[in-house]
Every structure is written in structure tokens, then in C-alpha cells.
N, C-alpha and C positions, 0 to 999 in steps of 0.2 A: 504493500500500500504506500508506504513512504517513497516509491520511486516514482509516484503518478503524483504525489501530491508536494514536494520538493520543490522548491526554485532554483533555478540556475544561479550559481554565488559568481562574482563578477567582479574582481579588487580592480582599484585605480591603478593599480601599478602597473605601467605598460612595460616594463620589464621582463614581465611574465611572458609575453607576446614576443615570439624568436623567428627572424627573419630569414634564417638561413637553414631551414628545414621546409618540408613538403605542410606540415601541419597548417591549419587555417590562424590557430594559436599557439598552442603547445600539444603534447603529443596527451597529456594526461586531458586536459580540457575536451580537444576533440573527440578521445574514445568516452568520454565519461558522458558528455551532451551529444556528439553527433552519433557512433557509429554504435556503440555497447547501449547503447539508452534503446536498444532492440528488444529489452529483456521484458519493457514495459505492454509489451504487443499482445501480450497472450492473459494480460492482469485482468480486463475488462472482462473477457470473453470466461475466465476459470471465475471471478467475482460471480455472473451471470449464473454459472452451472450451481456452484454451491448453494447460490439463492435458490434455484429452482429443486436441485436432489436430493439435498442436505438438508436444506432448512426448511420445505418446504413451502417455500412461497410461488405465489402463481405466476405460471410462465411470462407472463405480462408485465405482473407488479414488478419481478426478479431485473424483467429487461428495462423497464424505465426506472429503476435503481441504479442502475448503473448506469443509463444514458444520461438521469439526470447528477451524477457524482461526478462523472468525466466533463462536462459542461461544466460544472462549479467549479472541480479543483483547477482544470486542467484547458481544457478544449476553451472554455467561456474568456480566462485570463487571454489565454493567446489569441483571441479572434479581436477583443479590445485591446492589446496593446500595440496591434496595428497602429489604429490612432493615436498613439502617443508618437510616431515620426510622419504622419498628415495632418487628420483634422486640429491636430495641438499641435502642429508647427505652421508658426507664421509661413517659414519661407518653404515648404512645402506648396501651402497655399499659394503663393504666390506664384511659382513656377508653375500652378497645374488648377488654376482656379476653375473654371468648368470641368474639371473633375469632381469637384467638391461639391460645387451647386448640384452636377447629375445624381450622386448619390441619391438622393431625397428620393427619386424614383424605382429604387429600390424596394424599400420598403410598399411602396404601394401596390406595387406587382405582386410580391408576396402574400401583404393579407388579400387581394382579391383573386388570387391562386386559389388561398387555404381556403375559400367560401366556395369557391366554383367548382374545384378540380382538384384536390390533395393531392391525388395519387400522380399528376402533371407535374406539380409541384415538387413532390422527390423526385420522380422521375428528373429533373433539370440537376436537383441539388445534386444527385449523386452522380451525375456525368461533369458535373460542374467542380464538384468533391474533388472527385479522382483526378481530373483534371489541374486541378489545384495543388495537392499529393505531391503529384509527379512533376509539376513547374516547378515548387522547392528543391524536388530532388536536384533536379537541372540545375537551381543557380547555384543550392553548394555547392557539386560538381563544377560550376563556372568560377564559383570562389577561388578554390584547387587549381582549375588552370591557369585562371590572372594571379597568385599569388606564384606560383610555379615560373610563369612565362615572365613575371615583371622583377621579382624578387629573389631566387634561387638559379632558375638558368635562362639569364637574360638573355632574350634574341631565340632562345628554344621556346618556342610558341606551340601549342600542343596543336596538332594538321585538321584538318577539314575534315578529314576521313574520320580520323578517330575521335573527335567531338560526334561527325554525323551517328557512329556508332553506339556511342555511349547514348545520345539520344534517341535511338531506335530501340534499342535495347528496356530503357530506362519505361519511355512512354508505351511501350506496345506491353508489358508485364503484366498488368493487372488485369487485364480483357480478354485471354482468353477461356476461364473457367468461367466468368462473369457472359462471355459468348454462349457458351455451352447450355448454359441457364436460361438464358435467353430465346435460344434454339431448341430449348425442350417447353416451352412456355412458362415457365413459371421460375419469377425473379422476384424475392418477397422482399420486404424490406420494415419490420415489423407487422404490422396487419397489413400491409398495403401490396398489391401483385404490381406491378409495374406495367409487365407485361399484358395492363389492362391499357395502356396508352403508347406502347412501341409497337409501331407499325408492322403487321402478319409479316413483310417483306424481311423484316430481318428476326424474324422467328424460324431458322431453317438451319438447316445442315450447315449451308454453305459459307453461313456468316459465321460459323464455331470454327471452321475447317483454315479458312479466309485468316482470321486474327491470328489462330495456332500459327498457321503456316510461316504468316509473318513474325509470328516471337522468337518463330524457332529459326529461323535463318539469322535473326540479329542475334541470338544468343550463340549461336555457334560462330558469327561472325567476330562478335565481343572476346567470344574464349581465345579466338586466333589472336586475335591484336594482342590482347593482355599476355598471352606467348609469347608474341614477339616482342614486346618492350620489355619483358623480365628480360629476355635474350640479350637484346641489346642496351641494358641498364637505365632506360628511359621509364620505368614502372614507377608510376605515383602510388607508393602504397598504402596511403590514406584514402585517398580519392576511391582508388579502387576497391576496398576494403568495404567502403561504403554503397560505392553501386553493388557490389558482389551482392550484402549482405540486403540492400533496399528491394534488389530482384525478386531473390528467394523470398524473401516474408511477401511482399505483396502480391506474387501470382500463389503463393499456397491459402492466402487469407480467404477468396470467394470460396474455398472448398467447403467452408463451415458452415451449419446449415440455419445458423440464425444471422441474415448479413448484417443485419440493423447492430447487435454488439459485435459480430467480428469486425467488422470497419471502424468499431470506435476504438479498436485498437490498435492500427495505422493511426487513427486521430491522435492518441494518446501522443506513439511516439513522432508522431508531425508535429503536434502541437509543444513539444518538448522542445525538439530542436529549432524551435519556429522560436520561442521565449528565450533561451539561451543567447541565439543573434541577432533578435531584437534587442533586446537589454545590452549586450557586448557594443552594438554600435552604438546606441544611447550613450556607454558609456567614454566611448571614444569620441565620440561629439563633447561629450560633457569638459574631456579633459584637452581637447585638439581644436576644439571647434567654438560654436557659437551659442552651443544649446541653451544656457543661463537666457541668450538676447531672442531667440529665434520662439521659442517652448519653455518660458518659466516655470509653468505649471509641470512640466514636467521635469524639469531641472530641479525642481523644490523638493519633489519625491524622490528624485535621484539619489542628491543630498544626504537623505533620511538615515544613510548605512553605507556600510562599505561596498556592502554585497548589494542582490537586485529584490531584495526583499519591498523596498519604497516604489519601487518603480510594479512589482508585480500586486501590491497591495491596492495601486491608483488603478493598475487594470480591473482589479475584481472589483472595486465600486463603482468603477463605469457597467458593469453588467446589471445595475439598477435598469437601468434602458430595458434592457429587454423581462426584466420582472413587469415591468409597469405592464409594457407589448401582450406578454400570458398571461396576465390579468384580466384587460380589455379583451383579448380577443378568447378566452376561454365564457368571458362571461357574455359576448355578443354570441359567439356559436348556440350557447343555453337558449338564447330567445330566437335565432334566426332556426335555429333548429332541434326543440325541446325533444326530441324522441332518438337524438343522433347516440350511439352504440358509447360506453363510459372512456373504451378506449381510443376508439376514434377522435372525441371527443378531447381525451387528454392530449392526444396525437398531432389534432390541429390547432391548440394553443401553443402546445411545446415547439412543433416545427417552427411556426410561424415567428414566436419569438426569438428565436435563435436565428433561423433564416434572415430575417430581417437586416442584422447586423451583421450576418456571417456572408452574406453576398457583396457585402458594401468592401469586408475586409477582401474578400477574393478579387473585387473590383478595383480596389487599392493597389493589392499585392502585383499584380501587372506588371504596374508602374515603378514598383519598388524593388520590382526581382530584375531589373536590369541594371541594378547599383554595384557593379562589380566593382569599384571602387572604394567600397565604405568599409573596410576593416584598412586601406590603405594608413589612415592615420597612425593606426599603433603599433604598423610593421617602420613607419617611418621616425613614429618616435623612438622605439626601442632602439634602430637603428643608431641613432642620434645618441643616444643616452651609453650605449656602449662602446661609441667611434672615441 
């Protein structure tokens, strides 16, 4: 329990931060937040069993037990502290101000989803989900290489080929059991069948056969490359360590047969490493940058500790937002639709609330996963501090 519900600890000391190794920070930091933080994968999904076999609680109650623990501890922090480097930084704002104003339309989509159409409504979120997943994986994988190509072996740029690879590999993973499922009709996702709104078209053989085929070309393709840079001592073994290990858990995860908690446990550990390099770059702004002038407010909480305890605290009471959200719309569903099923019912409060502000972060995250620049500070102070 304690690895789901932990914050990422995060000193000022850019010392810590070693410029002359493959590591994003230090070798303890990355396995402990990015690649070994794998162990939390399987917490949600064993929490769920023992609720339901052990303790006997109803298979339902068991699963929004834990869908709604991982939202509070875990998943809820990291979707608001997105906005602690957007809608709370000025100069965010500034560079990207019709971003900001779009937002608002977010939310609107979603509760008139959860009143029309629920099952459309996940159906988006979890294409939108995975899709989200797998962009992170990609920019620490990009972290890896701009730290590599700028900072370790300048002018060795990692090739076209092997980025295309590592992205083929990366984004095709998850799809094909998730295919399979689909191709056999039925793709559940708590009470809700999906495959009540995915087109018969891709309910068939050929769409399971199709993804496979492609996974398995890129993954044999990955296995060659990753041979041959052992070979020829070009192997990032962080980098790779991490897609190796992202691979394996994500395409074994649809195997399990309840998706709804087996995917909150990818959440778990996305949302982990999602908090850990939020807060690391906050904090490299805090000490390089401008953060005090740009985002007070969240400079105040920074402040609060050494570690990212101030900063993960101001995330969890921005999650008020979405209490207010399951309140309102639990208590409109009761009157728009007095006869609607208990869990249904809790189903389209909960998504909705969460959705709300979970698409605005995905919609952020974009723009913010192109920042291959933003650990630069603290490889250039560390530099600095040992020259």
C-alpha cells in the first residue's frame, strides 16, 4: 500500500543530478520512480481480489474501492498537478493562451456525454487513456535521448530508425489482447460493454490478426536493434530497461478479466512517474528559473519542504473541483433519471467527475510532452557546481 500512496521526495540539491551518465537523474532516482515503481501494477488489481474473495465484498463495491483509493491517493494528485506548470503559471499562459480559454469545453462534452451516452463516453476515455499511457512513455524515452545526445555523447544523436522503432514498439503494445476482445464482442469496462458503440466493422478476426501482426514485427524489430547496440556499445540501459519493462506489463495487462481495475494499475504506475517529473521540474524551475515570479502559488507550496510533499498536498486540494463535479452530477442523474441501476448511477457521477478534469490534463499534457528541454536546468547546474 505504501508504494501507491508515497510521494516522490525531490531535494534542492542539484548535485544529486549527474550529467555524465545515461540516467535522467541519478541511477537510484530513476529505478526507484521511473522503471522499478513496476511493482505498483499489480497492487490495485490483488486490492480488488481480496475485497471480492476474502472479504467478501460485492464484486462492484470491491471495484469502486479501489477505483475510488487510486483517484485519491494516486491517479487524482497526478491529473491536478498538471496544472501546477499551466493553468498556475502565468507564463504558460501566456505562450498558449487559447489553450487555456479551450479547456472550458471540456468539461461540457463530458457531462452531456454522461447524460446521453456513458458507454461513448468511456469508450473515448479509454482510447484517449491508452493513448495518453503511451505519449508519456515516449517522452521519457525522449528525455533518454536528449539527455544522451546533448549531454553524454554529444553529436551521437540516437537515428531515425531507432527512435521510429522504439515508437512502434512502445504504441502498438497495448492493442493487441485489447483487439482480441474486441473481435470477440465483448470489451467490458466495469458495467459498461463498449462494444455496445465500436463499430461491427472492427468487431472481426481481422482487426485482432491486423494489431498482432503489427506488434509482433516491431517487437522483433526492437529485439534486433537493442542486439545490435549492446554489440556495438551504443545501448542506453536505462532507456531500455524501461521500454523493455513498459512493453511486457502493458500488453499482459488486457489479459485480466476485470479491465476497469486492471488498467488502474498502469494508472497507478503512470501516475507515479507522471508526479515524480512533475515535481523534479517544478523543482528545477524553483531553483534555475523563474517559478517564485511566473506561479507563486505554487512556489509557496514548493517552499513548504525539502521534499515534494507541499507541492503534492496543493495537488490533492485542487481535487475539490471534481468532489463539487460528483456531487452535482450524481445528484442531477437522481432526478433526470430516478429509476437508473445504483451502479450505473455511481458510475456516471464518478466518471464524469474525474473525466472532466482528466481530459483537460490529457489536453495539456500535449503540449507539455514536447519539453524535452526541462530537466536541462539541473544537468547544467550540476555541471556548473562540479566544473
Amino acid at each position: 500500500m505504501a508504494a501507491i500512496t508515497s510521494q516522490p521526495s525531490i531535494s534542492l540539491n542539484a548535485v544529486d543530478t549527474t550529467t555524465n551518465t545515461l540516467w535522467l537523474r541519478n541511477r537510484k532516482w530513476d529505478l526507484l520512480f521511473i522503471t522499478f515503481s513496476v511493482v505498483v501494477v499489480p497492487l490495485p488489481y490483488l486490492l480488488y481480489l481480496i475485497g471480492r474473495d476474502w472479504l467478501g465484498i460485492d464484486d462492484d463495491v470491491s471495484r469502486n474501492i479501489v477505483n475510488g483509493f487510486v483517484a485519491i491517493a494516486i491517479g487524482g494528485p497526478h491529473m491536478m498537478s498538471t496544472f501546477l506548470r499551466t493553468g498556475l503559471d502565468n507564463s504558460f499562459k501566456s505562450r498558449y493562451p487559447m489553450l487555456i480559454r479551450s479547456s472550458i469545453i471540456i468539461p461540457i462534452i463530458v457531462i452531456s456525454l454522461a447524460f446521453l451516452n456513458l458507454t461513448l463516453l468511456l469508450t473515448v476515455f479509454f482510447f484517449w487513456a491508452a493513448l495518453h499511457v503511451l505519449h508519456q512513455v515516449t517522452y521519457i524515452v525522449e528525455l533518454y535521448n536528449h539527455k544522451e545526445h546533448r549531454w553524454v555523447r554529444r553529436g551521437s544523436a540516437v537515428s531515425l530508425q531507432a527512435r521510429l522503432i522504439d515508437y512502434a514498439v512502445i504504441l502498438t503494445c497495448l492493442f493487441p489482447i485489447a483487439a482480441y476482445k474486441i473481435s470477440q464482442g465483448s470489451f467490458d469496462i466495469g458495467t459498461n460493454d463498449l462494444t455496445r458503440v465500436i463499430p461491427t466493422f472492427f468487431q472481426q478476426d481481422w482487426f485482432f490478426i491486423t494489431l498482432a501482426g503489427v506488434f509482433g514485427v516491431s517487437l522483433v524489430a526492437y529485439i534486433v536493434k537493442t542486439v545490435n547496440e549492446y554489440r556495438t556499445g551504443l545501448l542506453n540501459l536505462p532507456k531500455t530497461a524501461f521500454i523493455t519493462l513498459t512493453v511486457f506489463v502493458a500488453f499482459l495487462t488486457p489479459l485480466l478479466p476485470n479491465l476497469d481495475v486492471a488498467f488502474q494499475g498502469l494508472n497507478t504506475w503512470h501516475s507515479f512517474q507522471y508526479l515524480a517529473i512533475t515535481f523534479y521540474i517544478i523543482k528545477i524551475r524553483q531553483m534555475y528559473g523563474t517559478l517564485k515570479t511566473d506561479a507563486p502559488l505554487v512556489a509557496r507550496f514548493s517552499l513548504r519542504a525539502k521534499d515534494s510533499r507541499g507541492l503534492y498536498m496543493l495537488s490533492v486540494f485542487m481535487l475539490g473541483g471534481s468532489l463539487l463535479i460528483f456531487i452535482l452530477v450524481y445528484t442531477l442523474t437522481g432526478i433526470v433519471k430516478p429509476d437508473i441501476d445504483q451502479w450505473a448511477h455511481f458510475d456516471t457521477a464518478y466518471y464524469t467527475s474525474i473525466l472532466s478534469f482528466l481530459w483537460i490534463h490529457y489536453y495539456h499534457d500535449h503540449f507539455l510532452f514536447t519539453d524535452f528541454e526541462s530537466l536541462d536546468g539541473a544537468y547544467s547546474g550540476a555541471a556548473n557546481a562540479n566544473s
